[in-house]
N, C-alpha and C positions, 0 to 999 in steps of 0.2 A: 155447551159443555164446559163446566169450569176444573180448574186443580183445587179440591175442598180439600179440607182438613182431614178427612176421613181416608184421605188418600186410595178415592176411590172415582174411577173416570169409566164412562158406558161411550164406545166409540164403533167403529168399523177399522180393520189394519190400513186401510190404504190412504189411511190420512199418517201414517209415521211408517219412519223406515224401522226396519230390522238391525238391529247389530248382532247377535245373535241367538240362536234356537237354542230350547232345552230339550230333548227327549228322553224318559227314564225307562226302560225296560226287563223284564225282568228275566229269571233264568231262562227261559223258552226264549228270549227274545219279541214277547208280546209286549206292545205298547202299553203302559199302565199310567203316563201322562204328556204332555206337554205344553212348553210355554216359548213366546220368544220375549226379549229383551230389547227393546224397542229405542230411538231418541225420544229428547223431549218432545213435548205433542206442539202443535203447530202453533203460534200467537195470535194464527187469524180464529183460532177458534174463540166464538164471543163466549165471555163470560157469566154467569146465571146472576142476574143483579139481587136474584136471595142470598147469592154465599157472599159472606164476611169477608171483608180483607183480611188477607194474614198480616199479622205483627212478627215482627222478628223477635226470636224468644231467646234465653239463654244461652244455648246449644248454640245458634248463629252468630251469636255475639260474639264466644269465647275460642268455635273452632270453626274450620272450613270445614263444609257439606259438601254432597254430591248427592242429588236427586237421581234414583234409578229407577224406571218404568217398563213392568213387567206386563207384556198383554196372555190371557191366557183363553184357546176359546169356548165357545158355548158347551156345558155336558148335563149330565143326565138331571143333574142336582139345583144345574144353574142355568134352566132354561130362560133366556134372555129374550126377547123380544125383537123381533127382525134379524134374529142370529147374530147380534151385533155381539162383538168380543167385550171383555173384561181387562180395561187397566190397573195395575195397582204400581203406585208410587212407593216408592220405601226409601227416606233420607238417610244415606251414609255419611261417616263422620270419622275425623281421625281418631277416634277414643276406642274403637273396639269391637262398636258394636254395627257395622256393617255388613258382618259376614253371612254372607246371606245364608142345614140340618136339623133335626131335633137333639142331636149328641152336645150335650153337655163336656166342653172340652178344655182341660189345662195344661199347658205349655211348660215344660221345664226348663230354664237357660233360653230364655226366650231373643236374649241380643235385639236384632233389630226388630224382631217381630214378624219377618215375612211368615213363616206357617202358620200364626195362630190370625194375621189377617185375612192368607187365603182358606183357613178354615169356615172362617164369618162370612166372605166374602163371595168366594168360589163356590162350597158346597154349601152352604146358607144354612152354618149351625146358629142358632139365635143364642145361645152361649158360651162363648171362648175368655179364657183367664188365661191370659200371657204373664207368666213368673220369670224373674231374676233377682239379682241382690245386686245393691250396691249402697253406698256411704248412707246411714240414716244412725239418729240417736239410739245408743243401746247397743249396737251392733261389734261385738267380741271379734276383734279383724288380728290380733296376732301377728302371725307371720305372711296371712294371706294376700295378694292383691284381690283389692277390690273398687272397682269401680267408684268413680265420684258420683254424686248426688245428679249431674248432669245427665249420666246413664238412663236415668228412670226417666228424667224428661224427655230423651228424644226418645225413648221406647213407646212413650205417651203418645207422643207427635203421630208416630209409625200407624198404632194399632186405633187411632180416633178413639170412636167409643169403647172400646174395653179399656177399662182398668188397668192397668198392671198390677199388680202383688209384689212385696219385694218377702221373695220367701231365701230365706239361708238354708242350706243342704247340713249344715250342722249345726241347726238349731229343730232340734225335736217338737218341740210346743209349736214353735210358727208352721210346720209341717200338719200336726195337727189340728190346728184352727182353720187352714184352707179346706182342709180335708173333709173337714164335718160341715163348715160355712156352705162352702161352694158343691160338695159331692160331684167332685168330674164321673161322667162314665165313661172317658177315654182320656190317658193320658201321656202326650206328646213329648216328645224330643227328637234334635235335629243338631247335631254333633257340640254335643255337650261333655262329651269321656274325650278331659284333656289331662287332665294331673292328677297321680297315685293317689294323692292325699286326699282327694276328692270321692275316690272310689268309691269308699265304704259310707261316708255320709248321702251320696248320691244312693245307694241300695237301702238306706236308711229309710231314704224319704218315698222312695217306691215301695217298701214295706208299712212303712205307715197308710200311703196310699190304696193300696190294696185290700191292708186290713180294719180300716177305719170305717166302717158304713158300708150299705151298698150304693150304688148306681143312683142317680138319681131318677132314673125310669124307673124303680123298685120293681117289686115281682121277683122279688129272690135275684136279681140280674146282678152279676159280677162285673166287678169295672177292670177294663183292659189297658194295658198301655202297646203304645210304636214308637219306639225309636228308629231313626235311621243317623246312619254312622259313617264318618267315611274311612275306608281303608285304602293302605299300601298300593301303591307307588305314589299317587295324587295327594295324597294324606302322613303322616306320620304322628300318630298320637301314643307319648307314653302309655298311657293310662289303658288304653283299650285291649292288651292279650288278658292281663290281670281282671278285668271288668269281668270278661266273657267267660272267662273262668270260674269268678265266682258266682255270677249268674246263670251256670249252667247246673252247678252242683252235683250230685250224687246220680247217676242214671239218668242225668238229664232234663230231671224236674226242677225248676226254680227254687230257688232259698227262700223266696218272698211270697208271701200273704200267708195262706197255711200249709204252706208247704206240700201243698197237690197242685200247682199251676205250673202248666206247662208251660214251655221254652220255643220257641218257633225262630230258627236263623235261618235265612237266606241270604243270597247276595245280587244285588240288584247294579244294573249299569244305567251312568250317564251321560251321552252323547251330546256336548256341543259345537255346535258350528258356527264358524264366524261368518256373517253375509259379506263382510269386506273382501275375504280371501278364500272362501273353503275351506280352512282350517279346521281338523275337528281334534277335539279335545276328547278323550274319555275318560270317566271318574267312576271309579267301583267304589259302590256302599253294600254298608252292614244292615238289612231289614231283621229289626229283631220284634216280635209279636210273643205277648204275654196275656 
């Protein structure tokens, strides 16, 4: 078993320690996943003499990394073979972006890319488009920050085979060219409501999304989006009473697609534990289902 590029390792836990548990649950308190956060994996493990050395690429050159290994185990989706777990590697970096099927799936703010790998990876969609923006020619930056060119390399790094997209949330046209290209029938986001200003082109692009084509399973099927959000105490995000608001609209039905989609909020909890101390950590998010 080697470290590939696809940042993707098939092992058993008892070869790496825990540093800590993820548990997400939901209102009732039923279990709806988990993961732990593991050390690096062991040296004595032999290397597969088909994987390629890695080269040290831009991203390594210009900032310090941190390799994070997330094990998650066997489910319905991702029956493994001797019950063995699922590692996934995700390289962090001081720049930003470390924060951590048959469904055709696209990523909105995709950062480091962990959900749209354990899309691929975990529940074995054979189609994920992990999206973000950052520096490229053409790109109308104003007053905005935005990410250097480097951003999309290690997002590359992150998700191996998928592509990334650099889609802008205020540019119309490149919204609509993923849209119709790609046809997500589901589409993701994972605390991306950080700044007002971002609001309305972010519902922008969800409205394009919705209203642009069906599904790419066709048959009349409607394509959905999930976000998950985090909220107050753990979180403080501008952006998010304003969001919720105008994505709730009038009686509760959505502003977006034709204006008959409904709105689904709940609030989901996260429970981590540290294996060093006991320490548990909890983090309430926003599940929002359109």
């Amino acid at each position: 078993m080697a470290i590939v590029k696809s940042s993707l390792l098939l092992g058993g836990t008892t070869a790496f320690s825990i540093i800590q548990s993820y548990t997400l649950y939901d209102s009732q308190r039923n279990i709806l996943g988990c993961c732990n956060e593991v050390t690096r994996p062991p040296s004595t493990i032999a290397p597969n003499p088909d994987d390629e050395e890695e080269e040290e690429d831009e991203v390594e050159m210009f900032y310090p990394i941190t390799n994070r290994y997330f094990m998650f185990p066997p489910t319905t989706t991702n029956p493994l073979e001797n019950n063995n777990d699922t590692l996934l590697r995700i390289r962090q970096t001081s720049f930003g972006c470390g924060r951590l099927g048959s469904t055709r799936i696209l990523e909105l703010g995709s950062g480091c890319g962990l959900p749209s790998l354990t899309a691929k990876t975990i529940c074995n969609c054979v189609d994920v488009l992990p999206t973000d923006y950052w520096e490229r020619d053409g790109l109308v930056i104003g007053n905005r920050l935005v990410p250097k060119d480097l951003f999309g390399v290690n997002l590359q790094y992150n998700v191996g085979g998928c592509d990334p997209y650099n889609l802008d949330w205020h540019d119309e046209l490149s919204a609509f060219e993923v849209s119709t290209n790609f046809r997500p029938d589901l589409i993701i986001g994972s605390d991306l409501v950080y700044y007002p200003d971002d609001t309305e082109p972010l519902l922008q692009t969800l409205d394009i999304f919705l209203k642009n084509g069906l599904a790419s399973s066709g048959s009349g099927s409607e394509r959905s989006v999930l976000l998950i959000l985090p909220l107050p105490p753990t979180a403080e995000r501008d952006a998010l009473p304003g969001f919720k608001k105008r994505l709730e609209g009038e009686g509760g039905n959505a502003v977006l697609g034709n204006g008959d989609r409904d709105v689904v909020m709940d609030e989901l909890e996260m429970v981590v534990r540290s294996a060093s101390n006991g320490e548990k950590e909890v983090h309430n998010l926003l599940r929002i289902r359109i």
